[in-house]
Gaussian input, Z-matrix of N, CA and C with variables (Angstrom, degrees):
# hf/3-21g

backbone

0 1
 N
 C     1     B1
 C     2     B2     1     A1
 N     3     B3     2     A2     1     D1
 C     4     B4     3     A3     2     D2
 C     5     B5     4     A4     3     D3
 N     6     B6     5     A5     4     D4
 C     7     B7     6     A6     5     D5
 C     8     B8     7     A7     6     D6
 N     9     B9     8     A8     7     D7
 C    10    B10     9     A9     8     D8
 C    11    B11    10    A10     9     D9
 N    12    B12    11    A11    10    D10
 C    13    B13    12    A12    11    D11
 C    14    B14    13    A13    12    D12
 N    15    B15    14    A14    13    D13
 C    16    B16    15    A15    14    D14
 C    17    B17    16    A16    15    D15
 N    18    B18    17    A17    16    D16
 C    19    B19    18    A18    17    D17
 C    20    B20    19    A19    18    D18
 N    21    B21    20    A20    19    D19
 C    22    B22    21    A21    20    D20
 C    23    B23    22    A22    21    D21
 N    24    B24    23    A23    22    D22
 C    25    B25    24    A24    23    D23
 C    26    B26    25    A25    24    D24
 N    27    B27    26    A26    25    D25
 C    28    B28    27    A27    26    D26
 C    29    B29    28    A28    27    D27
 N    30    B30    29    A29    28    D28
 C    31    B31    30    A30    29    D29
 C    32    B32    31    A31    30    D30
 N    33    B33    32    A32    31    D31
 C    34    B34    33    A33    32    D32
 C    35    B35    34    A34    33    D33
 N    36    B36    35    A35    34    D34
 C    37    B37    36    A36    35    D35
 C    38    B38    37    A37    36    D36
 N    39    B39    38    A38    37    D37
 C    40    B40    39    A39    38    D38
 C    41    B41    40    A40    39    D39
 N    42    B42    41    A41    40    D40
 C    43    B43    42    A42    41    D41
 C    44    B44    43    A43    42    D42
 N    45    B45    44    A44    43    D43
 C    46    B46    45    A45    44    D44
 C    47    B47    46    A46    45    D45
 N    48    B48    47    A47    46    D46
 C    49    B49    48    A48    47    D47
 C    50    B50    49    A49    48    D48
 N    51    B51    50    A50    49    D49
 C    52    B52    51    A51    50    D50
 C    53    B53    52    A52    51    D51
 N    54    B54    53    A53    52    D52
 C    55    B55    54    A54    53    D53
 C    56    B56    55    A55    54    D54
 N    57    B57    56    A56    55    D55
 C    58    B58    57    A57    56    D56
 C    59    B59    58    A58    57    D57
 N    60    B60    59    A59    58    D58
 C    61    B61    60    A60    59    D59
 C    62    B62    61    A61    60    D60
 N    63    B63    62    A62    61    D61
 C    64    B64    63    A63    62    D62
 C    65    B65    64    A64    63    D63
 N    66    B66    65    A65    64    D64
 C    67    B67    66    A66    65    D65
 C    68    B68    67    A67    66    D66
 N    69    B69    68    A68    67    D67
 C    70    B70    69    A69    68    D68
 C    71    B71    70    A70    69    D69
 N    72    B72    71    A71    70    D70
 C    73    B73    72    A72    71    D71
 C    74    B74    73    A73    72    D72
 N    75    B75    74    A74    73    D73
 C    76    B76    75    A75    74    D74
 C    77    B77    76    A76    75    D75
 N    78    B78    77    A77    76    D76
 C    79    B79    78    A78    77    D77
 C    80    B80    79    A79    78    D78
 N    81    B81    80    A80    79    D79
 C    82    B82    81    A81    80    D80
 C    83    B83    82    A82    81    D81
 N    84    B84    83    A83    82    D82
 C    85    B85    84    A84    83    D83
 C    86    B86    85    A85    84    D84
 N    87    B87    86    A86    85    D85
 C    88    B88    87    A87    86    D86
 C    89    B89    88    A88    87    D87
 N    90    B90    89    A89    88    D88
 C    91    B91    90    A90    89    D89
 C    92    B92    91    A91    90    D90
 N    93    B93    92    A92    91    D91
 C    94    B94    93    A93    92    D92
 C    95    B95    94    A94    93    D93
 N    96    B96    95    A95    94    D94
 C    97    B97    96    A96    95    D95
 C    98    B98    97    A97    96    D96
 N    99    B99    98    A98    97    D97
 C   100   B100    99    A99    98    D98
 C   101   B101   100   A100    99    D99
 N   102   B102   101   A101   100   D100
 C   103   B103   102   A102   101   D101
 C   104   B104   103   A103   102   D102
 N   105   B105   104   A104   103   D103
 C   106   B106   105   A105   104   D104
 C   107   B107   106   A106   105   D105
 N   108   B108   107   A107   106   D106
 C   109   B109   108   A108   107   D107
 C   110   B110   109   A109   108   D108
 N   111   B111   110   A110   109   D109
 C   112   B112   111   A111   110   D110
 C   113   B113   112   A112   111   D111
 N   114   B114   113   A113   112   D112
 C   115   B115   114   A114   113   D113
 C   116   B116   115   A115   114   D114
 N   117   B117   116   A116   115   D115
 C   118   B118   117   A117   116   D116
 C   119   B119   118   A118   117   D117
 N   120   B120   119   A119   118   D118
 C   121   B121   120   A120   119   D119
 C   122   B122   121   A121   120   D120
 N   123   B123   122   A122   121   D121
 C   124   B124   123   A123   122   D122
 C   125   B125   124   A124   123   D123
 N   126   B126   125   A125   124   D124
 C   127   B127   126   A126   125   D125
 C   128   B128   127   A127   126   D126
 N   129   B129   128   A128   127   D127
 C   130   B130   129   A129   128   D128
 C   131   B131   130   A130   129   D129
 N   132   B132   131   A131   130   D130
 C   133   B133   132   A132   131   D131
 C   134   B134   133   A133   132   D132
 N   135   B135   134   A134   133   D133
 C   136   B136   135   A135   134   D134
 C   137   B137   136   A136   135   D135
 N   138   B138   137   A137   136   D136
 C   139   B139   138   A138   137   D137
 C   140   B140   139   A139   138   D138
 N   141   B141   140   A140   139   D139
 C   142   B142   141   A141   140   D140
 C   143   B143   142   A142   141   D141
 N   144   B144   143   A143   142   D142
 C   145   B145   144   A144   143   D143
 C   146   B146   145   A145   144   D144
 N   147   B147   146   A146   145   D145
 C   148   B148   147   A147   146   D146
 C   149   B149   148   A148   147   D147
 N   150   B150   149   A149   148   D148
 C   151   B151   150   A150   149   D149
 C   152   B152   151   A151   150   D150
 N   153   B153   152   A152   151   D151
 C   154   B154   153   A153   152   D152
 C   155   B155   154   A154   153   D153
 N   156   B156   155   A155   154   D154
 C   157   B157   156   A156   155   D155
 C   158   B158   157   A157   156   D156
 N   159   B159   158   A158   157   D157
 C   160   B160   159   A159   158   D158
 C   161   B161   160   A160   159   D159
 N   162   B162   161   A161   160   D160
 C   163   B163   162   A162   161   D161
 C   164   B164   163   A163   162   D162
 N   165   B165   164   A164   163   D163
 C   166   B166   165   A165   164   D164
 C   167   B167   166   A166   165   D165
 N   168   B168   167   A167   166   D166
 C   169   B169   168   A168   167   D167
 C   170   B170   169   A169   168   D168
 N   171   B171   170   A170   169   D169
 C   172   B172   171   A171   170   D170
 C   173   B173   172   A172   171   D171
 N   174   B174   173   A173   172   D172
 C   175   B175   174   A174   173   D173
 C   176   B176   175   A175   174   D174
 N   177   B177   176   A176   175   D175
 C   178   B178   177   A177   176   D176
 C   179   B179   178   A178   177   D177
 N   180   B180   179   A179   178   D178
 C   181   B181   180   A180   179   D179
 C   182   B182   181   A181   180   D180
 N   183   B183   182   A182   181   D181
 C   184   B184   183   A183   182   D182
 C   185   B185   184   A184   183   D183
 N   186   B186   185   A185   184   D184
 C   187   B187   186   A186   185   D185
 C   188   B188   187   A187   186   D186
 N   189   B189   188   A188   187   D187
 C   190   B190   189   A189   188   D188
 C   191   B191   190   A190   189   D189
 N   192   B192   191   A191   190   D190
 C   193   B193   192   A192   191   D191
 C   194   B194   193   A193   192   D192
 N   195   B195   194   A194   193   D193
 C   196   B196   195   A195   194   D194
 C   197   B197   196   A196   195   D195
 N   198   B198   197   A197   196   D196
 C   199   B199   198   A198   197   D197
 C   200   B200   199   A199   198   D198
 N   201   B201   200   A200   199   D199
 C   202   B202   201   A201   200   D200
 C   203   B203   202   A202   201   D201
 N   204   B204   203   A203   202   D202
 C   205   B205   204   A204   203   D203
 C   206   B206   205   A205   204   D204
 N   207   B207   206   A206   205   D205
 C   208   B208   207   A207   206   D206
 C   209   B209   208   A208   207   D207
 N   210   B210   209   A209   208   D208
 C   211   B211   210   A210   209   D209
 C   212   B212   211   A211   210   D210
 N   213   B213   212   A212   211   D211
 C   214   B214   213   A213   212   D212
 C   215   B215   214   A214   213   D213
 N   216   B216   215   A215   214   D214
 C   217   B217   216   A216   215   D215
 C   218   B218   217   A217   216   D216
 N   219   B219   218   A218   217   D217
 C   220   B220   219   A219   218   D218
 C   221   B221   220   A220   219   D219
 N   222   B222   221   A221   220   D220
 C   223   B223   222   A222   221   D221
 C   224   B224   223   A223   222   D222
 N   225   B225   224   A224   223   D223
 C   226   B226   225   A225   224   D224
 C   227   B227   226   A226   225   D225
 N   228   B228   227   A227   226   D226
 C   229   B229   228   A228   227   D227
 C   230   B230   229   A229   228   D228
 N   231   B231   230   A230   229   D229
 C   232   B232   231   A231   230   D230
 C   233   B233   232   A232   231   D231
 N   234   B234   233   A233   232   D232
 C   235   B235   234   A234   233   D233
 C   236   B236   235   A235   234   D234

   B1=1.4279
   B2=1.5175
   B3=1.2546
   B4=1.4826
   B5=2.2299
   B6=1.4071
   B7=1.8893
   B8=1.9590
   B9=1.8741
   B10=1.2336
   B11=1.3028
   B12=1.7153
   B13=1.4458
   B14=1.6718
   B15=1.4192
   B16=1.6471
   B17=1.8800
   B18=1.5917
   B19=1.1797
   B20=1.7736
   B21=1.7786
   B22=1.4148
   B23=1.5705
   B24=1.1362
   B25=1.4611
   B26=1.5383
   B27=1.8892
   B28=1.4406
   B29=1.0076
   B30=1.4192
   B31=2.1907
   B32=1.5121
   B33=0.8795
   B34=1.5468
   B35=1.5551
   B36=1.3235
   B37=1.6271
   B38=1.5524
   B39=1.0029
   B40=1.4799
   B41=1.6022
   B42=1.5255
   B43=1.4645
   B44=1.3898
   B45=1.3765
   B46=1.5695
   B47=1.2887
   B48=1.4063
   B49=1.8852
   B50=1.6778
   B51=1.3930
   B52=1.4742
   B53=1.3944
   B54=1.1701
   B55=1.5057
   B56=1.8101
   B57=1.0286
   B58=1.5961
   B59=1.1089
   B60=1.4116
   B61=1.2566
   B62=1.5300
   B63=1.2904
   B64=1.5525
   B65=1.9747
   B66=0.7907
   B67=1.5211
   B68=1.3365
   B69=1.2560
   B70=1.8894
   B71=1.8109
   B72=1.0106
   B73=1.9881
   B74=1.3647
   B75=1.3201
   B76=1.0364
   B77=1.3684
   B78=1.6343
   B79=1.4841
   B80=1.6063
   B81=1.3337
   B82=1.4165
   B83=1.4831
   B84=1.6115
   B85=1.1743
   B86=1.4537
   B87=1.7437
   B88=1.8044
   B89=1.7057
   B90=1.5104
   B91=1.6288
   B92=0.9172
   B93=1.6429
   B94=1.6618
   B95=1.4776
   B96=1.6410
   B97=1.4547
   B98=1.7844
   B99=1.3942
   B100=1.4585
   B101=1.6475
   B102=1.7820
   B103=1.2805
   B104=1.7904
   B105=1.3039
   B106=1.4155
   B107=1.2580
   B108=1.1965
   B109=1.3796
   B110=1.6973
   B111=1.1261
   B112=1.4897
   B113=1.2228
   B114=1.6033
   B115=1.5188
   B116=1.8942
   B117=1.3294
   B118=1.3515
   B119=1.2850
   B120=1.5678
   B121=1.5556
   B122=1.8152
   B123=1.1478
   B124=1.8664
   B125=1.8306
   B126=1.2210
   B127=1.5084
   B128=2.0543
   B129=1.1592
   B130=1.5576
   B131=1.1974
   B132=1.7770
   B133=2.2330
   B134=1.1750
   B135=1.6413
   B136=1.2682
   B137=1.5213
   B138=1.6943
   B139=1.6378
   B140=1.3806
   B141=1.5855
   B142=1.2662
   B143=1.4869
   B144=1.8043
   B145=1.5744
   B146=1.1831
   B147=1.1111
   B148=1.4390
   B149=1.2984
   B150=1.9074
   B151=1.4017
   B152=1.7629
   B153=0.9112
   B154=1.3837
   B155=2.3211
   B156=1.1401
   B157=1.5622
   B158=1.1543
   B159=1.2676
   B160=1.7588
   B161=1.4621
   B162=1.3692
   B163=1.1137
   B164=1.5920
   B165=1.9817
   B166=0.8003
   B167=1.6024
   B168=1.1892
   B169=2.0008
   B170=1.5779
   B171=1.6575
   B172=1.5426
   B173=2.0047
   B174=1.1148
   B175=1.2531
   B176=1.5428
   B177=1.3386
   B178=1.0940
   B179=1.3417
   B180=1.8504
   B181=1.6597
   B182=1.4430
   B183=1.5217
   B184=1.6867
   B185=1.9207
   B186=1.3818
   B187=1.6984
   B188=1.4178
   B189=1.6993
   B190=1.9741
   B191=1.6398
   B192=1.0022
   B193=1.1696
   B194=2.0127
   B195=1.8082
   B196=1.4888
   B197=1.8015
   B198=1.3660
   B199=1.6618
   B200=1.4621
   B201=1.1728
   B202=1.5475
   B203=1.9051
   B204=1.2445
   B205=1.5364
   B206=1.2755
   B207=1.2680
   B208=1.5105
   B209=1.9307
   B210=1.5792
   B211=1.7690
   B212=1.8893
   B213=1.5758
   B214=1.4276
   B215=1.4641
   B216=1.3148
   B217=1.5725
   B218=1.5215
   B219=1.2710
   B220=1.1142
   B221=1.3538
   B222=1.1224
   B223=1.5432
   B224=1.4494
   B225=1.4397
   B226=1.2323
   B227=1.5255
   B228=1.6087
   B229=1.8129
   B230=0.9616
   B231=1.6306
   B232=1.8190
   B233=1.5311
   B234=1.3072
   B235=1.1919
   B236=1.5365
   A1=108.35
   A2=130.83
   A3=138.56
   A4=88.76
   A5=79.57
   A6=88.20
   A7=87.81
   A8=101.42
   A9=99.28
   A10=106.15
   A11=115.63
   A12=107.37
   A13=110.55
   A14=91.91
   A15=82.53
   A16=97.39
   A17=114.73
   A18=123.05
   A19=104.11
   A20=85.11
   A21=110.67
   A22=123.04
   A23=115.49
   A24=121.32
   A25=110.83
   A26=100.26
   A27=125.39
   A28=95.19
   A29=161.86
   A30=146.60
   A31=91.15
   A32=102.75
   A33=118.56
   A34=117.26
   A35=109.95
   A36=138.07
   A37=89.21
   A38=119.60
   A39=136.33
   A40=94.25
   A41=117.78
   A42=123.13
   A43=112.54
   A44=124.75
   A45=142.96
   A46=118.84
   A47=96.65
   A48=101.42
   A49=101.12
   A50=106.62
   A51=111.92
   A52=106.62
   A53=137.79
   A54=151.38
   A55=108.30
   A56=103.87
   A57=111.22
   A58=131.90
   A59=160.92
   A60=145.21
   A61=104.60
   A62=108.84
   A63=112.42
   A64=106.35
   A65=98.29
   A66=135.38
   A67=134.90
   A68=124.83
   A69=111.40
   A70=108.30
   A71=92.87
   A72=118.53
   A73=116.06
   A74=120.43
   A75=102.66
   A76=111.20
   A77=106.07
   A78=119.12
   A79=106.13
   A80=125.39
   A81=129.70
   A82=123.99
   A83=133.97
   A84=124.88
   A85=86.82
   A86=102.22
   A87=105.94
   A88=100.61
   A89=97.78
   A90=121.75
   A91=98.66
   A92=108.53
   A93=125.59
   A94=96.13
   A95=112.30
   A96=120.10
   A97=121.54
   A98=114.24
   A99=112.10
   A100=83.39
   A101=127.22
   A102=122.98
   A103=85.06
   A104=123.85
   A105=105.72
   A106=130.19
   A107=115.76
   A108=119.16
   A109=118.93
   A110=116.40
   A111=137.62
   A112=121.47
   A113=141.68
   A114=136.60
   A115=74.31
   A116=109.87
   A117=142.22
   A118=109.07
   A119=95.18
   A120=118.88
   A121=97.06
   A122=127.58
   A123=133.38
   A124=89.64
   A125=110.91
   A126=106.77
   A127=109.14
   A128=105.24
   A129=107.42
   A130=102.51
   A131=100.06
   A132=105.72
   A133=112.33
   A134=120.13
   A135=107.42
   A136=135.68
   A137=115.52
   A138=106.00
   A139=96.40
   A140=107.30
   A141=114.40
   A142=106.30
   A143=103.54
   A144=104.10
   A145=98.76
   A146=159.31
   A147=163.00
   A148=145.76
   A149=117.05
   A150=98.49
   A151=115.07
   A152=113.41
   A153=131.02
   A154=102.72
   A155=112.18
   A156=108.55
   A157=105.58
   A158=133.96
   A159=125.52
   A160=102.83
   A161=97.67
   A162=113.37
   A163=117.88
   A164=104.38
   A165=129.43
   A166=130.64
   A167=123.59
   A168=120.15
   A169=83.21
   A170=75.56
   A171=95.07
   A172=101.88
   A173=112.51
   A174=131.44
   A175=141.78
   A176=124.75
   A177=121.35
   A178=83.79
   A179=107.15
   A180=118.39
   A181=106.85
   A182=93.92
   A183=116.16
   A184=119.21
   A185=92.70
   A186=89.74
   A187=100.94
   A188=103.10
   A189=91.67
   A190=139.18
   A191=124.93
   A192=115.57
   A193=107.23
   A194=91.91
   A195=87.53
   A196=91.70
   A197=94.67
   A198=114.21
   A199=104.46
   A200=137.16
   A201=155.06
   A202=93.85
   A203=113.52
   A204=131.44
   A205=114.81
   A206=114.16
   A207=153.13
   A208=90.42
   A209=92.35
   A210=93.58
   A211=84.48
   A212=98.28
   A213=123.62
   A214=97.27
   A215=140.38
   A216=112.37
   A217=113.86
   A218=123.89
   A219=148.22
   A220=119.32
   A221=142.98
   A222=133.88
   A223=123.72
   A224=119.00
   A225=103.70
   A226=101.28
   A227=120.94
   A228=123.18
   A229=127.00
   A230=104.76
   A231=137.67
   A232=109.48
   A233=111.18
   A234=132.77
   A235=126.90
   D1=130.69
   D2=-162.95
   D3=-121.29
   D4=130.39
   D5=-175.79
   D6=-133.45
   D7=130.74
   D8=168.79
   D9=-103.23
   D10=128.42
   D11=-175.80
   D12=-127.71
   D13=158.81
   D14=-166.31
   D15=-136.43
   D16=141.22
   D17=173.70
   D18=-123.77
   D19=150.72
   D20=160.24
   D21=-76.10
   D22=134.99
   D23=175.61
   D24=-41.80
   D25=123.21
   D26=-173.66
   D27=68.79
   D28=31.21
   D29=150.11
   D30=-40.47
   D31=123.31
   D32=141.41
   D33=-98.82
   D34=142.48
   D35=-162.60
   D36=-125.19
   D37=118.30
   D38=-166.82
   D39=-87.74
   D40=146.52
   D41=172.75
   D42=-58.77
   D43=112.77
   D44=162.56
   D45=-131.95
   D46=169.19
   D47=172.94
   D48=-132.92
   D49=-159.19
   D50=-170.56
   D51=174.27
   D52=104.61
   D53=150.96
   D54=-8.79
   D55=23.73
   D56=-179.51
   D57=-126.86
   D58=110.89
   D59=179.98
   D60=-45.81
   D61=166.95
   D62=179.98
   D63=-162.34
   D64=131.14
   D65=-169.22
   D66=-115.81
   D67=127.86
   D68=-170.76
   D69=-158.34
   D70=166.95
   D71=154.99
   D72=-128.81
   D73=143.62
   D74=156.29
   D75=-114.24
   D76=137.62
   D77=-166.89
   D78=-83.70
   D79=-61.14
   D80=171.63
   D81=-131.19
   D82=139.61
   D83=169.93
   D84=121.11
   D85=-172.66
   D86=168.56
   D87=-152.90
   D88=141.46
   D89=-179.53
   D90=-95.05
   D91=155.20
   D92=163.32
   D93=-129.04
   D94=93.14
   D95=175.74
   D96=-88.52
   D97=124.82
   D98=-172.22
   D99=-101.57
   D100=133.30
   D101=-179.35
   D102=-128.67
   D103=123.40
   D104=167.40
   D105=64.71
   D106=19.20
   D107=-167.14
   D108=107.42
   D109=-38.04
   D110=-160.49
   D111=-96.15
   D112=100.26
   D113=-131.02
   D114=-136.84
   D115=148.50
   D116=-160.40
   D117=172.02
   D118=138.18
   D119=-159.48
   D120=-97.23
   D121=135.40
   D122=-159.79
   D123=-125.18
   D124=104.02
   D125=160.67
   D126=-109.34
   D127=163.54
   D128=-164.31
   D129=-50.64
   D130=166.34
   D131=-156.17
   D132=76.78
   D133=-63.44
   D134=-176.23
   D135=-59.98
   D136=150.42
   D137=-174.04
   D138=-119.36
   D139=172.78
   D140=162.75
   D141=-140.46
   D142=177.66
   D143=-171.50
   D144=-129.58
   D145=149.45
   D146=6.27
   D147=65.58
   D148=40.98
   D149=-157.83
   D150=-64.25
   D151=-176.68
   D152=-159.53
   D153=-77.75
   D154=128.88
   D155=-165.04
   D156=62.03
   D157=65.00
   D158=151.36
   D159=-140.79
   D160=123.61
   D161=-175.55
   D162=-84.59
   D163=116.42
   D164=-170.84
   D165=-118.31
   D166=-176.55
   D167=-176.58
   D168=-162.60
   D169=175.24
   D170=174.25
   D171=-177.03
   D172=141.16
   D173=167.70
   D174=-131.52
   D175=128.07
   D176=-129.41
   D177=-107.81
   D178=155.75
   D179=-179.07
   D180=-66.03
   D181=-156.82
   D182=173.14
   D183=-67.19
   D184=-11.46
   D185=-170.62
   D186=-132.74
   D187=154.80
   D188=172.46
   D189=-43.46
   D190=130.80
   D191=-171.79
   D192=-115.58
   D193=132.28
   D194=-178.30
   D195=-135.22
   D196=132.27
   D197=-172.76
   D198=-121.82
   D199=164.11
   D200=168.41
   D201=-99.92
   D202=147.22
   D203=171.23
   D204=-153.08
   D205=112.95
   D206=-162.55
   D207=-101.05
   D208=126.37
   D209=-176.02
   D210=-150.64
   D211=136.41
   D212=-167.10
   D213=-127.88
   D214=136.26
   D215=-51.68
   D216=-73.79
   D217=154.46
   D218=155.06
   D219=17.63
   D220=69.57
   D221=178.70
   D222=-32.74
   D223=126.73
   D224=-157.93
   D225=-83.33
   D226=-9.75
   D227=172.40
   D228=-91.10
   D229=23.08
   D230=-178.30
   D231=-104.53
   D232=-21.96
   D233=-165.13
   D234=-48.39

């Protein structure tokens, strides 16, 4: 399932997980992703991986940020 998502400058994405793999680009803007413990800065091109239950965040730079998110299987609140 491919989700285009888009944030306002500084969104914070509160630490969660999800029974799903999870997958991305980021198309424009820049993330500060904590995956598992492990926080890394995502500027455009770059991807990240997501296995499925790991509890993760993410916070967005100074400018809008719009990324692609790749979710294995199917979210059922995608539906």
């Amino acid at each position: 399932m491919l989700s285009l998502v888009e944030f306002e400058p500084h969104a914070v994405v509160e630490p969660h997980s999800h029974p799903h793999e999870q997958m991305g680009m980021l198309l424009e803007g820049e993330l500060t992703f904590t995956i598992g413990g492990q926080t890394r800065k995502v500027v455009p091109g770059e991807m990240w991986r997501i296995p499925g239950n790991v509890v993760h965040s993410a916070t967005a730079g100074p400018t809008k940020v719009k990324a692609l998110d790749v979710f294995c299987p199917v979210r059922d609140d995608y539906r």
